[in-house]
ZATI-157669 format. One record per atom (N, C-alpha, C): residue number from 1; atom name; x, y, z. Coordinates in pm, 1 decimal, always signed. Layout:
BEGIN
+-----+------+----------+----------+----------+
: seq : atom :       c1 :       c2 :       c3 :
+-----+------+----------+----------+----------+
: NUM :   CA :        X :        Y :        Z :
...
+-----+------+----------+----------+----------+
! end
This chain:
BEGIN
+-----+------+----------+----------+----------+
: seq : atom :       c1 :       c2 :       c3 :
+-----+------+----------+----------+----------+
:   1 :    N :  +1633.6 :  +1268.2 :  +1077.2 :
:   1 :   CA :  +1512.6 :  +1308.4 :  +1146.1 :
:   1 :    C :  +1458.2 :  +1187.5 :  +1222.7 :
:   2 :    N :  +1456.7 :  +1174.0 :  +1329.9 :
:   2 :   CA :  +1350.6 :  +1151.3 :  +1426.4 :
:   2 :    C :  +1239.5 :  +1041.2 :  +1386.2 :
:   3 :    N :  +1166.8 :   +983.3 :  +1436.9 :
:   3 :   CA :  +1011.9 :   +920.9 :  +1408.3 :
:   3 :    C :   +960.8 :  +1028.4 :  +1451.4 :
:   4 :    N :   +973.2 :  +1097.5 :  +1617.3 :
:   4 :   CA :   +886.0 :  +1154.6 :  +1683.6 :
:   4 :    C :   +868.2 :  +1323.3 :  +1614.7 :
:   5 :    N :   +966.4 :  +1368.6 :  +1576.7 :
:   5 :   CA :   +985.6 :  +1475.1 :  +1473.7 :
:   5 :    C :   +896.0 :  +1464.8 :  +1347.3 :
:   6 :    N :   +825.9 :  +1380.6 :  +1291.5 :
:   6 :   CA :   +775.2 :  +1343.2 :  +1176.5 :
:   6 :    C :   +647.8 :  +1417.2 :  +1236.5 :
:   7 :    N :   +580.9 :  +1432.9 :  +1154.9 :
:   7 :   CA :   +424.1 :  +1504.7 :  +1138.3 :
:   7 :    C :   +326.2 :  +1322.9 :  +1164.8 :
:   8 :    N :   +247.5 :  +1364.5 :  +1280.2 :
:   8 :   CA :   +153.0 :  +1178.5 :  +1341.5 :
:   8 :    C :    +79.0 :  +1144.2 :  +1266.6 :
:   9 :    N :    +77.9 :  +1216.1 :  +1129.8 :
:   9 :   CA :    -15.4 :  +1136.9 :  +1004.7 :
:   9 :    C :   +128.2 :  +1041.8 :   +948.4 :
:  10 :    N :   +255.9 :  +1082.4 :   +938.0 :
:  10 :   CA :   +356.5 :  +1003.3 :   +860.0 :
:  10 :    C :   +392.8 :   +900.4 :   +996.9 :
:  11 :    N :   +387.3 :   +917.6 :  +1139.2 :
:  11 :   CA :   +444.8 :   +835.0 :  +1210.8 :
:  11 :    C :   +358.3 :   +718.2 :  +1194.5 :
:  12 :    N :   +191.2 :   +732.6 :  +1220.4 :
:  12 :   CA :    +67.7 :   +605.8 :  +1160.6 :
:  12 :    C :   +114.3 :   +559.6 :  +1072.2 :
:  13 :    N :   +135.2 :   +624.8 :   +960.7 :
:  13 :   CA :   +112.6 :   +562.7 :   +808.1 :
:  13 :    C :   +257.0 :   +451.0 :   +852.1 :
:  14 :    N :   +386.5 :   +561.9 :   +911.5 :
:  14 :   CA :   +481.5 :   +406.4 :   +899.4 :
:  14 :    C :   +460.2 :   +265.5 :  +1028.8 :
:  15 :    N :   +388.4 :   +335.6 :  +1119.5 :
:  15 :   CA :   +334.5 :   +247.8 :  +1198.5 :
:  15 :    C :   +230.5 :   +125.5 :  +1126.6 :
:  16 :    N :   +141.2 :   +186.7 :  +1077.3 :
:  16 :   CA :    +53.5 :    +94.7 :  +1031.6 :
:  16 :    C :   +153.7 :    -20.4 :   +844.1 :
:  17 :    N :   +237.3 :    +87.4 :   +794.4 :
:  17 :   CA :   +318.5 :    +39.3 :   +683.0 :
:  17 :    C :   +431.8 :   -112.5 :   +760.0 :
:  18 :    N :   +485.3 :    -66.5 :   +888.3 :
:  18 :   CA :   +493.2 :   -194.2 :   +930.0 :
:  18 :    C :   +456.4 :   -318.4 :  +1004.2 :
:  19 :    N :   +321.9 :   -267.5 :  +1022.1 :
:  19 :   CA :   +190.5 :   -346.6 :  +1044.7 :
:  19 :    C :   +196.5 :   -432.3 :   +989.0 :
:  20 :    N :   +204.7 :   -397.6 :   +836.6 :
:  20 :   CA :   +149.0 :   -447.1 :   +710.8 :
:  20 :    C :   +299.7 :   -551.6 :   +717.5 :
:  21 :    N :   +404.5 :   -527.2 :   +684.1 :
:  21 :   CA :   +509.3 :   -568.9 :   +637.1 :
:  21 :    C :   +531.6 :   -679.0 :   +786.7 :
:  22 :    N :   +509.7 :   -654.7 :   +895.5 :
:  22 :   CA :   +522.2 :   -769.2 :   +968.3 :
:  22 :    C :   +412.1 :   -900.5 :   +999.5 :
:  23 :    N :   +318.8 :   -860.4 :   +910.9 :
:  23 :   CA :   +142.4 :   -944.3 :   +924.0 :
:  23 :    C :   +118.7 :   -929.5 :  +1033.6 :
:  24 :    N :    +76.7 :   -786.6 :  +1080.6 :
:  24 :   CA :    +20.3 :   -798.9 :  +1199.4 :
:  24 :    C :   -138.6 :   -795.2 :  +1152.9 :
:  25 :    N :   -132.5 :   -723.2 :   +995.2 :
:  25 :   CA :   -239.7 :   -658.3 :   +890.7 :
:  25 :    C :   -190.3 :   -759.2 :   +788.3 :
:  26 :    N :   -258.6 :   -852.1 :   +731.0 :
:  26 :   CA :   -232.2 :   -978.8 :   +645.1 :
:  26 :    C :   -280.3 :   -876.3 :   +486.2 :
:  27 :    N :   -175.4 :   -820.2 :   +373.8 :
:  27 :   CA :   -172.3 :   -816.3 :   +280.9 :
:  27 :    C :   -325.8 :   -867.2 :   +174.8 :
:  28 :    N :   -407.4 :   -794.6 :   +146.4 :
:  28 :   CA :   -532.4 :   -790.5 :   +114.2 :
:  28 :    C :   -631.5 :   -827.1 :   +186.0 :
:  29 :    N :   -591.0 :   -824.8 :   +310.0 :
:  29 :   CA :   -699.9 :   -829.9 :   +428.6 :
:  29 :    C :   -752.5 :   -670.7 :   +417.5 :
:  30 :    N :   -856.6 :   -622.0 :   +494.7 :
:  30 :   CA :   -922.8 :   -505.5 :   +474.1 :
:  30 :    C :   -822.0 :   -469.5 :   +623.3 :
:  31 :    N :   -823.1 :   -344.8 :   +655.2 :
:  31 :   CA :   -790.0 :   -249.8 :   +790.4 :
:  31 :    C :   -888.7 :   -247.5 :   +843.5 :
:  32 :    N :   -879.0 :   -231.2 :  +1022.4 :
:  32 :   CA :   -997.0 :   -199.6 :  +1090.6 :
:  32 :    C :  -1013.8 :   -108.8 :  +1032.7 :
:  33 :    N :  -1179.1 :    -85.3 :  +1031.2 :
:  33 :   CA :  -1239.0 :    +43.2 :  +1035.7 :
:  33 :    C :  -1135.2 :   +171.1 :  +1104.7 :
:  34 :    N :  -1167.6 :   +324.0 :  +1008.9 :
:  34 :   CA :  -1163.3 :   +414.3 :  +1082.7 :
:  34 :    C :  -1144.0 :   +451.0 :  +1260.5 :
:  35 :    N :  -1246.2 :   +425.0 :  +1320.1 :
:  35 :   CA :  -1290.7 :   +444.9 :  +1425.1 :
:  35 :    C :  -1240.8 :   +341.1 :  +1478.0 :
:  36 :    N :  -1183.6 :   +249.5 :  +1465.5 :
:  36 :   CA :  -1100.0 :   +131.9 :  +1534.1 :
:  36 :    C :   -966.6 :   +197.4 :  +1546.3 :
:  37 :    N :   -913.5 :   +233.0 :  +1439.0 :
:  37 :   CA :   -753.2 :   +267.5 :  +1409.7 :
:  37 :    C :   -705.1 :   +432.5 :  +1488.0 :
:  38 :    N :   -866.7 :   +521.3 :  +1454.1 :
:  38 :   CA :   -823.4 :   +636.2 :  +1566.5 :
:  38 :    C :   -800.8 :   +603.6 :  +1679.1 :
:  39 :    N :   -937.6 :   +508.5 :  +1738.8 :
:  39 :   CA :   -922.6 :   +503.1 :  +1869.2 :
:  39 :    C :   -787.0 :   +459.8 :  +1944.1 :
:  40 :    N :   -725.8 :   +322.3 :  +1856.9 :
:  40 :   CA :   -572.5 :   +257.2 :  +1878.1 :
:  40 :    C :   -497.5 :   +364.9 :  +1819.3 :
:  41 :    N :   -473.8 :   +457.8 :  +1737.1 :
:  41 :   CA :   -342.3 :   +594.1 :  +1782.3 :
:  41 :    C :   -370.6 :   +688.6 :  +1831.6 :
:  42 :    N :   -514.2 :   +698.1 :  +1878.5 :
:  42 :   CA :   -566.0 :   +802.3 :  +2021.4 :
:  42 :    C :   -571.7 :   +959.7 :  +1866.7 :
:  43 :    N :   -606.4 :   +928.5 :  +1772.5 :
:  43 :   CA :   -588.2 :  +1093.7 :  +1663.7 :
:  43 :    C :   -765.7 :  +1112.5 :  +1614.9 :
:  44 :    N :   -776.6 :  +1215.3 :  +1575.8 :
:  44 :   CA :   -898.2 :  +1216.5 :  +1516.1 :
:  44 :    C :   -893.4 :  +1143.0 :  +1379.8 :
:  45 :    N :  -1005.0 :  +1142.4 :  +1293.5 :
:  45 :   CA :  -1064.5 :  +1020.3 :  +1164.3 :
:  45 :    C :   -933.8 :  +1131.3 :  +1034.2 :
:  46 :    N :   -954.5 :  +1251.1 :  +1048.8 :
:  46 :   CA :   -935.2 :  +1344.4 :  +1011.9 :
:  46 :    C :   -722.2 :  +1283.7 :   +935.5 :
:  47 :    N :   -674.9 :  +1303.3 :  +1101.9 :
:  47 :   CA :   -524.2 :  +1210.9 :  +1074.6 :
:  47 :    C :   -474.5 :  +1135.9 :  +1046.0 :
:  48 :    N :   -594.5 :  +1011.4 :  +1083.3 :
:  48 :   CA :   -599.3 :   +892.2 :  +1002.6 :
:  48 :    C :   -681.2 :   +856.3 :   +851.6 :
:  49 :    N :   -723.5 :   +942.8 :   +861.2 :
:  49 :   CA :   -710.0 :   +952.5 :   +654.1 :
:  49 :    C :   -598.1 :   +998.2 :   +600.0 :
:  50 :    N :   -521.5 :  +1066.9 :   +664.6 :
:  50 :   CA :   -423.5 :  +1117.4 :   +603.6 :
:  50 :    C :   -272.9 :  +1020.4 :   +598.1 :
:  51 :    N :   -320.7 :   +952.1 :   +724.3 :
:  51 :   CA :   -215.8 :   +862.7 :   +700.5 :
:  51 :    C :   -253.7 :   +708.3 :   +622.5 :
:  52 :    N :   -311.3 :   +710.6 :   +598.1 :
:  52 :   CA :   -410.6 :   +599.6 :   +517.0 :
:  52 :    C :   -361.9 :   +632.9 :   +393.4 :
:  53 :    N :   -374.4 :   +821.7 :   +311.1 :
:  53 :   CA :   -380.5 :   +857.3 :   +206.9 :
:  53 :    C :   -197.8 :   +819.3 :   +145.7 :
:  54 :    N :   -166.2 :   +830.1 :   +253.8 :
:  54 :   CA :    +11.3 :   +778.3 :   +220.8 :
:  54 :    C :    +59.2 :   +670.5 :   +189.5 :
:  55 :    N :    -14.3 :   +571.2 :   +286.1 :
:  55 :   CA :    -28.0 :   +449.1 :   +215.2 :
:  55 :    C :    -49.5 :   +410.1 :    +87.1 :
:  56 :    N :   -144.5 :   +440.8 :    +28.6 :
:  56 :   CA :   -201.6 :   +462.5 :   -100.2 :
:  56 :    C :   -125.4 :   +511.5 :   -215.7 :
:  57 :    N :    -47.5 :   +564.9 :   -171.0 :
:  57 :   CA :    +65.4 :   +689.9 :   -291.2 :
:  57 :    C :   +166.4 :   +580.9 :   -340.7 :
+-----+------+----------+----------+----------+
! end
């Protein structure tokens, strides 16, 4: 399967998962805000909780 085939809450979460893994996002640093992170993948707060919530799992 695809990235672009993936549901855009799992494409964020691995977008932002290699955020994390390349320090673009420094490992117990906090994430922008919400409303920072929609605005940079253009989704509502709504998608980006959800891809947040994956992170988390």
């Amino acid at each position: 399967m695809h990235q672009e085939d993936l549901p855009l809450y799992l494409q964020i979460a691995g977008q932002l998962r290699r955020n994390i893994q390349e320090s673009v996002f420094k490992v117990g640093d906090r994430l922008p805000t919400e409303t920072e992170l929609s605005e940079r993948f253009g989704v509502n707060r709504h998608t980006l909780r959800r891809a947040i919530e994956v992170l988390r799992q």
